[in-house]
C-alpha positions as CSV (number, residue, x, y, z in Angstrom):
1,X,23.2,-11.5,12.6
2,X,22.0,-14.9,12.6
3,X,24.0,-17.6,10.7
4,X,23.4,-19.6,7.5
5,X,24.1,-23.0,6.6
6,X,26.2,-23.1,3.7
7,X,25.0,-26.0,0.6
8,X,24.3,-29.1,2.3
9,X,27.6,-29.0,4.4
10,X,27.2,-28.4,8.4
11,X,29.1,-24.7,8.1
12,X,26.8,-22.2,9.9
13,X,28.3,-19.1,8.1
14,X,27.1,-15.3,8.8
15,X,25.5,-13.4,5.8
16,X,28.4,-11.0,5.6
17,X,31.9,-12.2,5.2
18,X,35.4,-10.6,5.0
19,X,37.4,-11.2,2.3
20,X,41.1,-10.5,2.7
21,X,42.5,-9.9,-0.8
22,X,43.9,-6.5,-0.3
23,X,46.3,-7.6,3.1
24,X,49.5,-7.9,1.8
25,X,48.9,-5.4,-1.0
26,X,46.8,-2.1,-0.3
27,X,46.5,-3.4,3.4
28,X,49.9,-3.9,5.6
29,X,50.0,-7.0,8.3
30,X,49.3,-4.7,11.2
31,X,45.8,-2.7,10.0
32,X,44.9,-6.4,8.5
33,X,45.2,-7.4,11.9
34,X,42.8,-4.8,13.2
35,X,40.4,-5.2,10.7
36,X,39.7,-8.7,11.6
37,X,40.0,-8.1,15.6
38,X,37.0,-5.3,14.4
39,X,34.9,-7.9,12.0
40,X,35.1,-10.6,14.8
41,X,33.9,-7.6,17.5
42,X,31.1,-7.2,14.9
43,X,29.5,-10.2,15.3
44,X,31.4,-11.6,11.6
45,X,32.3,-15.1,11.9
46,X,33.4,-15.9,8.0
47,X,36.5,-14.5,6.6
48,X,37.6,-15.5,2.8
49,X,41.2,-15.3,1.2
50,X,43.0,-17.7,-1.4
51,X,46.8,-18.9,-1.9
52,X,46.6,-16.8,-5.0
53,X,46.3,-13.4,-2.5
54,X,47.2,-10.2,-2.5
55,X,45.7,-9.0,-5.3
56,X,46.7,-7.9,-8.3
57,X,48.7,-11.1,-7.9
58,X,52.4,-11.1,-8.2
59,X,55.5,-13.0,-7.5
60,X,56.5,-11.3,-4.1
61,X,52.8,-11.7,-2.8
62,X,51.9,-14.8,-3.5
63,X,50.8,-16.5,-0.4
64,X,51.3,-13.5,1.4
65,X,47.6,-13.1,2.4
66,X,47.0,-16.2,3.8
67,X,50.7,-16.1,5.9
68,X,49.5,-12.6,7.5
69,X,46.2,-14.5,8.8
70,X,47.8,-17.1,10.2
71,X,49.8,-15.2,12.6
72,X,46.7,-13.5,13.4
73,X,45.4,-16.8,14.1
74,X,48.0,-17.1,16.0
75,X,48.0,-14.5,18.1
76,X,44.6,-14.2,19.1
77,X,43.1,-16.0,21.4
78,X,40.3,-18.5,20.2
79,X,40.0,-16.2,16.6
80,X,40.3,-19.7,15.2
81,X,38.2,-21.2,16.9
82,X,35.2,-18.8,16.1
83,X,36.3,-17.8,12.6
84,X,34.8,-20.0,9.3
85,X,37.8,-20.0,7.5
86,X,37.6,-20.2,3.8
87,X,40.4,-20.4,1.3
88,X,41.3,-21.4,-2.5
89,X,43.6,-23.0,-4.5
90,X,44.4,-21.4,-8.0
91,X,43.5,-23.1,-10.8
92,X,45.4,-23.0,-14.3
93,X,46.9,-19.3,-13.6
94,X,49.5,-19.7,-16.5
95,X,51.8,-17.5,-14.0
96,X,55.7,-19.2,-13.2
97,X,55.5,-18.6,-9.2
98,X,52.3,-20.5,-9.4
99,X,53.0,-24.1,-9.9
100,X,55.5,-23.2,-12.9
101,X,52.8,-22.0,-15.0
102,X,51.8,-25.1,-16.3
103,X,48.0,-25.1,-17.4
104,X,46.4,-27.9,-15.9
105,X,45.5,-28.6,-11.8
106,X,46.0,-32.3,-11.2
107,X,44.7,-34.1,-7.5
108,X,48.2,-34.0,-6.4
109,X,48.5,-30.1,-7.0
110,X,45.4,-29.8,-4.8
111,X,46.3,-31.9,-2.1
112,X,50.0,-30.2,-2.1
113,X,48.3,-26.8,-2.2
114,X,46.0,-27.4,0.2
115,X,49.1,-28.7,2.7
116,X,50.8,-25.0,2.0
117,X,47.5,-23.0,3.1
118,X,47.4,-25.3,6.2
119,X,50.8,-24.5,7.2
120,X,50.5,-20.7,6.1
121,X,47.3,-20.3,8.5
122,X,48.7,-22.2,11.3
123,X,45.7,-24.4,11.1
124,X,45.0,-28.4,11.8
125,X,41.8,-27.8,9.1
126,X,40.3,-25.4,6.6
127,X,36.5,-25.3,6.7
128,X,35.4,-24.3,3.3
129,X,38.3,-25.3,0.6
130,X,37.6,-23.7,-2.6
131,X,39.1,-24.2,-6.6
132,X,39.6,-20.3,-7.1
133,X,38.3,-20.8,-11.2
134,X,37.8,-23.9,-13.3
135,X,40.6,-26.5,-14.4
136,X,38.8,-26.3,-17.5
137,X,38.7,-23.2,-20.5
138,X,35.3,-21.4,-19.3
139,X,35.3,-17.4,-20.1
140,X,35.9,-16.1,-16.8
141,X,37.3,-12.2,-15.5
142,X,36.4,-9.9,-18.2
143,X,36.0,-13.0,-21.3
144,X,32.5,-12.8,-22.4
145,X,32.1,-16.3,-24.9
146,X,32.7,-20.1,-24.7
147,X,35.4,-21.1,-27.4
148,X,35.4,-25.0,-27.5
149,X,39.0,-24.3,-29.5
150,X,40.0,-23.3,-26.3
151,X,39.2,-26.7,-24.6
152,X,42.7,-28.6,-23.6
153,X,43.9,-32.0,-22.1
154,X,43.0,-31.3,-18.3
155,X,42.4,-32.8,-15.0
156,X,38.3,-34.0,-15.0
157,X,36.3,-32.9,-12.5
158,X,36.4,-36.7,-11.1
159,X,39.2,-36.5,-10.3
160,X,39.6,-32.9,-8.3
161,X,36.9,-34.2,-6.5
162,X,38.5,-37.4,-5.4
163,X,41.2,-35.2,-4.6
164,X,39.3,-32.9,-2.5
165,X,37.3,-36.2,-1.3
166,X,40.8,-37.0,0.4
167,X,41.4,-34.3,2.3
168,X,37.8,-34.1,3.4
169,X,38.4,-38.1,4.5
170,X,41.7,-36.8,6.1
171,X,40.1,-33.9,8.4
172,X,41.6,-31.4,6.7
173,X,39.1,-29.8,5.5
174,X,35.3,-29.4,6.5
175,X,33.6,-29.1,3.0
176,X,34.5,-27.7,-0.3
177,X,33.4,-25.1,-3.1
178,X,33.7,-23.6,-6.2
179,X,34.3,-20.3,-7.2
180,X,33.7,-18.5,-10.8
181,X,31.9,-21.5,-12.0
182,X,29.3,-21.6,-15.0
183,X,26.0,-23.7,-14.5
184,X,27.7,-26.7,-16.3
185,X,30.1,-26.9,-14.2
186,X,27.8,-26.4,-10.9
187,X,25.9,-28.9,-12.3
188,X,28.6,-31.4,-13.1
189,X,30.7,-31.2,-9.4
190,X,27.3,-32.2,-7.9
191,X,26.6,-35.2,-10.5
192,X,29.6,-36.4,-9.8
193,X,29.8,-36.5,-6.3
194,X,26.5,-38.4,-5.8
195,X,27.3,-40.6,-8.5
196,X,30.6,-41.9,-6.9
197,X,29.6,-40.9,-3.1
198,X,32.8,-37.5,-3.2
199,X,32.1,-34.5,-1.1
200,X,29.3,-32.3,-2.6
201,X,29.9,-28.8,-3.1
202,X,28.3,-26.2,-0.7
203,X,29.1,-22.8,-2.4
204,X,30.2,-20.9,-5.0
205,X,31.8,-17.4,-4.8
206,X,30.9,-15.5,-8.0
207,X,30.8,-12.4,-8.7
208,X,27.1,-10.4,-8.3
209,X,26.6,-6.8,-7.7
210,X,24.8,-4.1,-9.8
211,X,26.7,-3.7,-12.7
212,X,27.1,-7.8,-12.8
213,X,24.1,-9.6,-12.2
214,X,24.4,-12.6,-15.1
215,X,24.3,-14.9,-12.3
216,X,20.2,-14.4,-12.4
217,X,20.8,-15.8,-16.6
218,X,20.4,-19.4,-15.2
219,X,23.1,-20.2,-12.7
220,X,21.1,-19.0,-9.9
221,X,18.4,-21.1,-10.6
222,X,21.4,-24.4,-10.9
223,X,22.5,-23.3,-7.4
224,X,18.9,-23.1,-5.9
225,X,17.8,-26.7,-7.4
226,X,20.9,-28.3,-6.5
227,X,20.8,-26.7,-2.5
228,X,24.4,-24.6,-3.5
229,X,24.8,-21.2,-2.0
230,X,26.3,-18.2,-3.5
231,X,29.1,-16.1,-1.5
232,X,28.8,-13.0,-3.5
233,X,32.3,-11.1,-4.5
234,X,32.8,-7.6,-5.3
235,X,29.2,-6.3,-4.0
236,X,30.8,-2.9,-4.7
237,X,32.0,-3.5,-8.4
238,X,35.7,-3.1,-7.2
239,X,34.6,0.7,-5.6
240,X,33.0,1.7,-8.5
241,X,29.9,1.3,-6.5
242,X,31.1,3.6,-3.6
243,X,30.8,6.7,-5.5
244,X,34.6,7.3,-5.1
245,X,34.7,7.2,-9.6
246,X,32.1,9.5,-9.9
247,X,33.4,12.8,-10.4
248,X,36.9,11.3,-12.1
249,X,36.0,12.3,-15.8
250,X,35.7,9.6,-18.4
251,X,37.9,7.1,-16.7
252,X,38.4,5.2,-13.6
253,X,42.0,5.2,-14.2
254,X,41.6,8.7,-13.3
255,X,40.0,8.2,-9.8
256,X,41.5,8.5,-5.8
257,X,45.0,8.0,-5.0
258,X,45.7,4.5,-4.4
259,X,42.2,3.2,-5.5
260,X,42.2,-0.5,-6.8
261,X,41.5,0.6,-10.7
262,X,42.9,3.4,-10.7
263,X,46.7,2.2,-9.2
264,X,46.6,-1.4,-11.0
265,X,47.0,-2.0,-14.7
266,X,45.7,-5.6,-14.7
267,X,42.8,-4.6,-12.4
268,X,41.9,-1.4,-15.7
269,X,42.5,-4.3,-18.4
270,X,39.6,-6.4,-16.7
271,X,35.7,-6.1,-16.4
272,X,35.8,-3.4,-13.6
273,X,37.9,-1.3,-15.7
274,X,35.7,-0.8,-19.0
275,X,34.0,2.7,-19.5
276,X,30.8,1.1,-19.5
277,X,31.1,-0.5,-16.4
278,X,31.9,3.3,-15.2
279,X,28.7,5.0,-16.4
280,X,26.7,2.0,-15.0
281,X,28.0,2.4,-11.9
282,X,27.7,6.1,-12.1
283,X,23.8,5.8,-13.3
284,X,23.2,3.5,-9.9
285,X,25.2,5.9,-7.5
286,X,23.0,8.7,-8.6
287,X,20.0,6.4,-8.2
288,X,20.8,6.0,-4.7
289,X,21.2,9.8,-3.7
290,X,17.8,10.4,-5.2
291,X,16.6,7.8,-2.9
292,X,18.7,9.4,0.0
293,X,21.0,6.5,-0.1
294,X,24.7,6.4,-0.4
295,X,26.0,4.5,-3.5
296,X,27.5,2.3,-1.0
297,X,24.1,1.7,1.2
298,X,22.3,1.0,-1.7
299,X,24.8,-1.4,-3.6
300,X,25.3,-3.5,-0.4
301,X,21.5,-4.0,0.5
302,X,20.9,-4.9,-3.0
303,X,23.4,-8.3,-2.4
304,X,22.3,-8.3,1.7
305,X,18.4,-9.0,0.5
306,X,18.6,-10.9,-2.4
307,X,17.6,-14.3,-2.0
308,X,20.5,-15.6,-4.5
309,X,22.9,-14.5,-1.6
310,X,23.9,-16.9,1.2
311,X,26.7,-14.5,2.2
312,X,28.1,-11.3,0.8
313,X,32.0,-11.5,0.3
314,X,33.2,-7.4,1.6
315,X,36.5,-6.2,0.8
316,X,38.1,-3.4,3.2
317,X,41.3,-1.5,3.6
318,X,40.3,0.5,6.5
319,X,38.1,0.0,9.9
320,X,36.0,2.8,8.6
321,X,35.2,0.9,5.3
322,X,34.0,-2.2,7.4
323,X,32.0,-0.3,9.6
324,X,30.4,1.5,6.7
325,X,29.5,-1.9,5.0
326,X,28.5,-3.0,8.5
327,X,26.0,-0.5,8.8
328,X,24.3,-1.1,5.2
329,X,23.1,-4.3,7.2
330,X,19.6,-4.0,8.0
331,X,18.5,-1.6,4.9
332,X,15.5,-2.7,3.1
333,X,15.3,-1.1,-0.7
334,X,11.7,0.1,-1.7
335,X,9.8,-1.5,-4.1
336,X,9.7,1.7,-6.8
337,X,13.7,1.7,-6.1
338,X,13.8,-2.1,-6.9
339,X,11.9,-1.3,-9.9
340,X,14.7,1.9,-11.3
341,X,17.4,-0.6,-10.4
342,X,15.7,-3.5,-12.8
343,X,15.1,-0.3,-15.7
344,X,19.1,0.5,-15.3
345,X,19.7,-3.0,-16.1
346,X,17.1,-3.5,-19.1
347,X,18.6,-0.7,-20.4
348,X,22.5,-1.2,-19.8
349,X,22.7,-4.9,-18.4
350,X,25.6,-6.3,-17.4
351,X,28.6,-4.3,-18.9
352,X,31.4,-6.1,-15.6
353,X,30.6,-9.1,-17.0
């Protein structure tokens, strides 16, 4: 795969990227460990995780993710040195093991967080440091409307960029980004910078995949103006594009043993776990075997061709599920599929909003 150049940042990331949210969780240390010796053998040089990680987040996880990469780092010979490594802080998470709960993210919570991830990935620098959602009350995981009653007292954008600007200025990191962002806020980060000469942002990780494409109502168009680039999360709609929920009845709660949605309560309460998100999905998996694709094939290629996409974000919990996702790369959708997929949409739209 040949590599991209993220934003206007000098990261040269590849197209496919391995995010790391189920180590820790669904994934133990050791078949983590293996599944990034496999995505480096692959040719994958861009691996994603967050302080926030595992997922679904809890107390006696937090930070877990990022610890278990670090001794991979740490035991494997130059993996640092030809890994992009990206990584997060949380923003207002309103959880106590998460910076008490309180529900604002000041410049000195970054610059602290950002010090933890260092030490937790046994790294001297982070290349791509992200703010995981906004500081500010946008409707974000499942909340569909803006509610300016909902707007608080918060840190300003200014000022988590001079924040990030120092660490930047400090070599400890390489550029930043964004992640579950609006087209204001896009918009605003990159104002900002150039205004007061701050680190510009590069990407932002949303999420965009068949059953949630509302990045194409505007934001795509921000990015593409403003030379951001979208890391694209949950290509698979959380498994719902793999087929796997297809013959469960009326509910993904009702799917595979040890499935995401099916095992996780806060995972069902979200976007991924609405019944309409479930016949979506189910209408595009059956597109895909008429067309002599797997659900999976045909979901993946979707993200792995679109020109929104910089780099698609995959999420694994086997070798066999990376080397499936692997080998969607390369698959070209025909026009009069392209076509189906857009009538699916008109008809249903985005119901994982």
């Amino acid at each position: 795969m040949k590599t991209i150049q993220l934003g206007h940042s000098d990261l040269q990331v590849t197209p496919i990227c391995l995010g790391t949210m189920t180590f820790g969780e669904q994934v133990n240390e050791a078949a983590a460990h293996a599944i990034m010796d496999r995505a480096l053998e692959l040719g994958i040089n861009f691996m994603d995780t967050a302080e926030m990680y595992s997922v679904p987040t809890k107390p006696e996880t937090f930070n877990l993710t990022e610890s278990i990469m670090g001794r991979w780092f740490e035991k494997t010979p130059g993996a640092r040195q030809k890994t992009v490594l990206a990584t997060k802080v949380a923003g207002p998470a309103r959880m106590a093991w998460v910076r008490g709960g309180k529900p604002d993210l000041s410049g000195e919570d970054i610059i602290a967080a950002c010090e933890g991830s260092l030490k937790r990935l046994k790294t001297d620098v982070i290349d791509l440091y992200q703010i995981h959602w906004p500081v500010r009350h946008v409707p974000s995981f499942g909340a569909m409307y803006f509610d300016p009653a909902k707007d608080g007292p918060v840190t300003s954008i200014h000022e988590q960029l001079q924040a990030l600007g120092q660490l930047v200025k400090a070599g400890k990191v390489r550029a930043i980004g964004l992640s579950n962002e609006s087209p204001y806020g896009v918009h605003e980060f990159v104002r900002l910078a150039e205004q007061h000469g701050l680190p510009r942002v590069a990407s932002v990780q949303n999420p965009y995949c068949l059953i949630n494409r509302t990045l194409e109502n505007g934001l795509d168009e921000t990015m593409h103006r403003l030379g951001v680039s979208l890391l694209a999360y949950s290509p698979l709609g959380f498994g719902l594009l793999t087929g796997k929920y297809d013959q469960t009845g009326t509910s993904a709660e009702q799917g595979p043993k040890g499935a995401r949605i099916s095992t996780y309560d806060t995972v069902r309460q979200q976007r991924w776990g609405r019944h309409d998100a479930l016949v979506a999905a189910r209408r595009y998996n059956a597109l895909a075997r008429e067309h002599g694709l797997t659900p999976t094939q045909m979901a993946l290629a979707f993200c792995y061709t679109k020109w929104q996409v910089a780099s698609t974000i995959i999420g694994v919990t086997s070798l066999a599920h990376l080397d499936e996702d692997m080998q969607a790369w390369g698959t070209t959708l025909p026009e009069d599929l392209l076509k189906a997929i857009d009538q699916i949409r008109w008809e249903l739209r985005d119901p994982a909003v």
